[in-house]
C-alpha positions in Angstrom: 45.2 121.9 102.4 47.7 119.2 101.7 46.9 115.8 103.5 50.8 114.1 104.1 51.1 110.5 105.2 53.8 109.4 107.2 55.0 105.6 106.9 58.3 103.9 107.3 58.6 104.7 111.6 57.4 103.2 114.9 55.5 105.8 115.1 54.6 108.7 117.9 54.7 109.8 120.4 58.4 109.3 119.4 60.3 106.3 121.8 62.7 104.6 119.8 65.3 106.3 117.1 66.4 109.0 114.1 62.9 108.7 111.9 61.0 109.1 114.9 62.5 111.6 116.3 62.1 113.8 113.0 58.4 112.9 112.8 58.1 114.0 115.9 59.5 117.3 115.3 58.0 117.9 111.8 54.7 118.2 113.1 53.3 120.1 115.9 54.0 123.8 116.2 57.0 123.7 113.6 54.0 122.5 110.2 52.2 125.4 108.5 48.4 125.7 108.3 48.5 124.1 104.8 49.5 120.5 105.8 47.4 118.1 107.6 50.1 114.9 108.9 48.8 111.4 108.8 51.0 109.3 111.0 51.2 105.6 110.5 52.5 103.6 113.7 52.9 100.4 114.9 50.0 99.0 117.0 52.5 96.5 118.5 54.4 99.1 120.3 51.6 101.3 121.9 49.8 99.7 124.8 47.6 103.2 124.1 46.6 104.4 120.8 45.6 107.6 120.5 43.1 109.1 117.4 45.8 112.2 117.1 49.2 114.0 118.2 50.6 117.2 118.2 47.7 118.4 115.6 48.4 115.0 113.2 45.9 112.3 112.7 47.4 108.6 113.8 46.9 105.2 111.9 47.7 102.1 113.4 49.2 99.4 111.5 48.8 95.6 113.6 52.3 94.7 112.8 55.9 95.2 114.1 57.5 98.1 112.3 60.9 96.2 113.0 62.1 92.6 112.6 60.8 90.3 110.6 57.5 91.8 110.0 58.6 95.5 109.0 58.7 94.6 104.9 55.0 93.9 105.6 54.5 96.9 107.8 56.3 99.1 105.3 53.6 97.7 102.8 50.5 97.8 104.4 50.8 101.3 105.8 51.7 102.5 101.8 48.7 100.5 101.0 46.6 102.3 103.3 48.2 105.7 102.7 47.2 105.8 99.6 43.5 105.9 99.7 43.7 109.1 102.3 46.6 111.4 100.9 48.2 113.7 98.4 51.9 112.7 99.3 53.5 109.7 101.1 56.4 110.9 102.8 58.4 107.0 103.1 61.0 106.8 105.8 63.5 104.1 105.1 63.4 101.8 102.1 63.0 99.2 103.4 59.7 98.7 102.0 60.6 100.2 98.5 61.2 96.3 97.1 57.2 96.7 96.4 56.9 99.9 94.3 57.3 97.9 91.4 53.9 96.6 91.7 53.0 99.7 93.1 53.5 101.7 89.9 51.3 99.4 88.2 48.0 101.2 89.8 49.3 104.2 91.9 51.3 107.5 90.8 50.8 109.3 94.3 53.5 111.3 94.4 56.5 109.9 96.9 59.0 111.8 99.1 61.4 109.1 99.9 64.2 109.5 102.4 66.5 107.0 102.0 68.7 107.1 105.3 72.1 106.0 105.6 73.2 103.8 103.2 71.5 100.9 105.2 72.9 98.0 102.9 76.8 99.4 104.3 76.3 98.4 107.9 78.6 95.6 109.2 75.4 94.7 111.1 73.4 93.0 108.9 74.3 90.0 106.7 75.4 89.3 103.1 71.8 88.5 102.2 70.1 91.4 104.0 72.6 93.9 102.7 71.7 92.7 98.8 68.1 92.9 99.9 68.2 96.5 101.0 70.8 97.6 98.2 67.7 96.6 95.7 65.0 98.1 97.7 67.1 101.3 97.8 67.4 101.2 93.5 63.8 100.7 93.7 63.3 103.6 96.0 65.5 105.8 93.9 63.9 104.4 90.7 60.2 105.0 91.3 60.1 107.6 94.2 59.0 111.0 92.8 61.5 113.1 95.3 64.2 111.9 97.1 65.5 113.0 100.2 69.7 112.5 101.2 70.5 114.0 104.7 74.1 114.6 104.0 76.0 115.8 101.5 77.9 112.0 101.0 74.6 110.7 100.6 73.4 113.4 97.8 76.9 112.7 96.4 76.2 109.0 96.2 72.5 109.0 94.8 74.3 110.6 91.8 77.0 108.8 91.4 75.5 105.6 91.6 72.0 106.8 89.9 72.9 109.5 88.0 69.4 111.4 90.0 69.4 114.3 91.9 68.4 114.0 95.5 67.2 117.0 97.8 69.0 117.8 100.9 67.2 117.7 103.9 69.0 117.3 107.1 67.9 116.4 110.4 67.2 118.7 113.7 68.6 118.9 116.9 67.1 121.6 118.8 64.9 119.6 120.7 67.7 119.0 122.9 67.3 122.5 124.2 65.1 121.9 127.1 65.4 123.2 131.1 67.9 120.7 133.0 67.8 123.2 135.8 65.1 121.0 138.0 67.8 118.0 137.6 71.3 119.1 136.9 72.5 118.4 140.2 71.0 115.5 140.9 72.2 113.6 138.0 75.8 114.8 138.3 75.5 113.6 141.8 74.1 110.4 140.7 77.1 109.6 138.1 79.7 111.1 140.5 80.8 113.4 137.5 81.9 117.2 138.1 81.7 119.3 135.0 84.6 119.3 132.3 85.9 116.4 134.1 85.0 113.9 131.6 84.2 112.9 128.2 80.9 111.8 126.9 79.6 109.4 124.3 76.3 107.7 123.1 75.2 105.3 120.6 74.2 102.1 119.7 77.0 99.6 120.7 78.1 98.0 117.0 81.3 97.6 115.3 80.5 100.3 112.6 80.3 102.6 115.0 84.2 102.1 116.5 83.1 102.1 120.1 86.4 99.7 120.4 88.6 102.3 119.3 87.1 105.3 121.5 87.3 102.5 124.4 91.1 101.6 124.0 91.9 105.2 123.2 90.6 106.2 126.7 92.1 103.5 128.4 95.5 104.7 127.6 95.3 108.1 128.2 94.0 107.3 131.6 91.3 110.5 131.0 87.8 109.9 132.2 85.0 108.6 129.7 81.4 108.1 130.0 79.9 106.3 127.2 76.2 104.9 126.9 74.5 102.4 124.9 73.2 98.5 124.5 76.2 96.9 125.9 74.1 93.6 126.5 72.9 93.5 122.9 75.5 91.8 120.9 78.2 90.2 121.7 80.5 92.8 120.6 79.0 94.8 123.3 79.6 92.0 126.0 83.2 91.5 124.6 84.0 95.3 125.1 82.2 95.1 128.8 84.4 92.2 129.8 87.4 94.1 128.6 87.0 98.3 129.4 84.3 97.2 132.3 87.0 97.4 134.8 89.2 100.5 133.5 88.4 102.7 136.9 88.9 106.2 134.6 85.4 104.3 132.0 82.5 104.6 133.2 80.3 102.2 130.5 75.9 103.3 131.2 73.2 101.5 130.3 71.0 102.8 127.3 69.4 106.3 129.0 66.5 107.7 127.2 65.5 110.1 129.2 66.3 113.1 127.3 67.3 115.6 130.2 69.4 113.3 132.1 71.8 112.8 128.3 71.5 116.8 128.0 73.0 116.8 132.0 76.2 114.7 130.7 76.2 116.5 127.6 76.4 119.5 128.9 78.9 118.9 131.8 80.9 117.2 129.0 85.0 118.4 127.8 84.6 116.2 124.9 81.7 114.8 122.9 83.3 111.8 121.2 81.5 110.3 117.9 82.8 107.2 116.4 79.9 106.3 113.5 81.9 105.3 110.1 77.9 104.7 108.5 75.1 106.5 107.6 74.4 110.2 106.7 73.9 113.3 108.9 73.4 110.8 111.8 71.0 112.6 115.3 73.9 112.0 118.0 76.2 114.2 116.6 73.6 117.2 115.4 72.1 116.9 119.0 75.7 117.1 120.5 76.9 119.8 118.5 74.0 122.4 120.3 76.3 122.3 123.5 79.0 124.1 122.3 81.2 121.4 123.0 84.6 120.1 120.8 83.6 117.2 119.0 86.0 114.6 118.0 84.1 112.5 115.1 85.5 109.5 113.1 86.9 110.6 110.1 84.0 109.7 107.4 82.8 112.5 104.5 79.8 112.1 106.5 80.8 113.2 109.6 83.1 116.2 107.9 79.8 117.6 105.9 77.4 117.2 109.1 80.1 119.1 110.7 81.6 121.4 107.9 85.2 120.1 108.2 85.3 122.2 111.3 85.3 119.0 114.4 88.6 117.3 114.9 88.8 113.8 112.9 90.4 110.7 113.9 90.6 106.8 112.4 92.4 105.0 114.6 93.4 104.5 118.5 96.4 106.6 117.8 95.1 109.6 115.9 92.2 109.7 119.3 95.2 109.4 121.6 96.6 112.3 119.7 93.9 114.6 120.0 93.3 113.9 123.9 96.8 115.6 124.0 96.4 118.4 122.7 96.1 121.2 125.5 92.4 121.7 125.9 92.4 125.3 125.1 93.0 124.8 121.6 89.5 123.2 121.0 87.5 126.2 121.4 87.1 127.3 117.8 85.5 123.7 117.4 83.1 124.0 120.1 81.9 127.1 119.4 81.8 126.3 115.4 79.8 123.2 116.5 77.3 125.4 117.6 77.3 127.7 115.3 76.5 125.2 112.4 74.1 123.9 114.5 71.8 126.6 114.4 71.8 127.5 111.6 71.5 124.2 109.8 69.8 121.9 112.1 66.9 123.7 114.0 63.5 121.5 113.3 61.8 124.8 112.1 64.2 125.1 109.2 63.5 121.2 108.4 59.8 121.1 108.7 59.9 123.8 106.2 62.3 122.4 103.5 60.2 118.8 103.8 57.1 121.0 103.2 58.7 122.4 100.0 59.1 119.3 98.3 55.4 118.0 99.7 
């Protein structure tokens, strides 16, 4: 049996983003009787540890896995790994400015999945971005795998590295659970009827052109209901002072519960995705099991996640476009959408391709 340590995440049970999400659906019934998971999480963000989950053994770590302590976290958890595993599968690289030193007394073997080209975002400053952009050449550099969820990102690892990358993708089945018990309720809580409305979610940043889905909506007059972190960042408080009061917008809160975004996915006539960064990013792959047409930004990320068959738009005025187009002629996209969905993005598949490379 193969004992596989976890680091880079939060942690589970998974209640925060993308890695945890995957770690959460990597192990439990979808790992094979030959791997044993070691999870590392964050002691900080678990008022209850628990000894195991879902089959895996769990490791706390007394630091934040985000902020200004999650270099250290990163570390400390490799550090630990080491002494209890075969492999080290490393989430994120942020952490990856250490293997360096590392090398020096270690050559466990390292699955490294690099995410989304974090040292693009618009989010993070000129000093950050130089900071990740060396952890990720240290990643690539001393990690014994690595692991690109989208084609763009495989594309780039060569490119800029001249090394191949595996392709590993993330799942969205998950997503797939009973809304029966709640499907009227929350439709009567939101006011919505179904196909009366388009739907978005994500975090509320530049890079992710919620200004351009905003304005696009407000001058077609069409109903949109978007959710995210509008008090996070002043972006998001700018945008709230200026669509807040469009009567066809309806601007949510963050919602994490999971059945009550699969009731206004589901009841959706659009799902719109406006990410310009990062690989084969969770939203979309979740949103694309509903069989709904999908407009997505028009990125090489978005067309491989979505095999060129979505609709793609880059401005206010290509969105615009689209939302006139009679409805009708969107089918082939929804049910495409689907389609690629399961066959590329179901957690069974993923667990499986991570365990070939383990």
């Amino acid at each position: 049996m193969k004992v596989i340590s976890i680091i880079g995440t939060v942690g589970v049970p998974a209640n925060y983003g993308g890695f945890e999400s995957l770690v959460e659906n990597i192990i439990g019934d979808n790992f094979s009787e030959e791997i044993h998971y070691i999870v590392y999480c964050s002691s900080k963000s678990y008022s209850q540890k628990q000894t195991s989950y879902k089959g895996a053994d769990l490791k706390y770590i007394p630091l934040n896995a985000n902020g200004s302590q999650s270099i250290l976290y990163d570390i400390f958890s490799l550090l630990r790994a080491t002494r209890s595993s075969d492999v080290i599968l490393v989430l994120g690289v942020s952490g990856c400015c250490f293997l360096p030193v590392y090398r020096l007394f270690s050559r466990k073997r390292l699955v490294i999945n690099i995410d989304g080209l974090e040292h693009r975002r618009d989010k993070w400053g000129k000093w950050t971005r130089r900071f990740l952009k060396l952890s990720e050449k240290m990643a690539v550099k001393y990690g014994d795998v690595i692991v690109a969820d989208n084609e763009g990102i495989l594309d780039y690892v060569a490119e800029e590295y001249g090394k191949k990358a595996e392709l590993i993708a993330y799942g969205g089945n998950h997503v797939l659970c009973d809304i029966s018990d709640v499907e009227n309720e929350i439709l009567e809580k939101y006011s919505l009827h179904s196909q009366g409305y388009s739907f978005s979610v994500c975090r509320i940043e530049p890079e992710n052109n919620v200004h351009i889905t905003l304005e696009a909506f407000k001058r077609t007059g069409m109903k949109l209901v978007f959710v995210g972190n509008w008090d996070g960042s002043l972006y998001g408080k700018r945008l709230i002072d200026e669509y807040g009061k469009c009567e066809n917008i309806r601007l949510l809160s963050s919602v994490y519960d999971l059945k009550i975004l699969n009731v206004l996915r589901s009841h959706c006539s659009f799902y719109v995705h406006g990410h310009s960064a990062g690989g084969t990013n969770p939203s979309l792959v979740e949103a694309m099991f509903f069989q709904k047409p999908i407009l997505a930004f028009d990125v090489v990320y978005n067309r491989e996640t979505t095999e060129q068959k979505a609709n793609y738009f880059s401005s206010v005025e290509d969105l615009v476009g689209l939302l006139n187009i009679p409805y009708a002629s969107f089918k082939a996209n929804a049910v495409d959408m689907e389609r690629i969905a399961q066959k590329r993005y179901r957690w069974a598949v993923i667990a499986r391709q991570y365990e070939a490379i383990y």
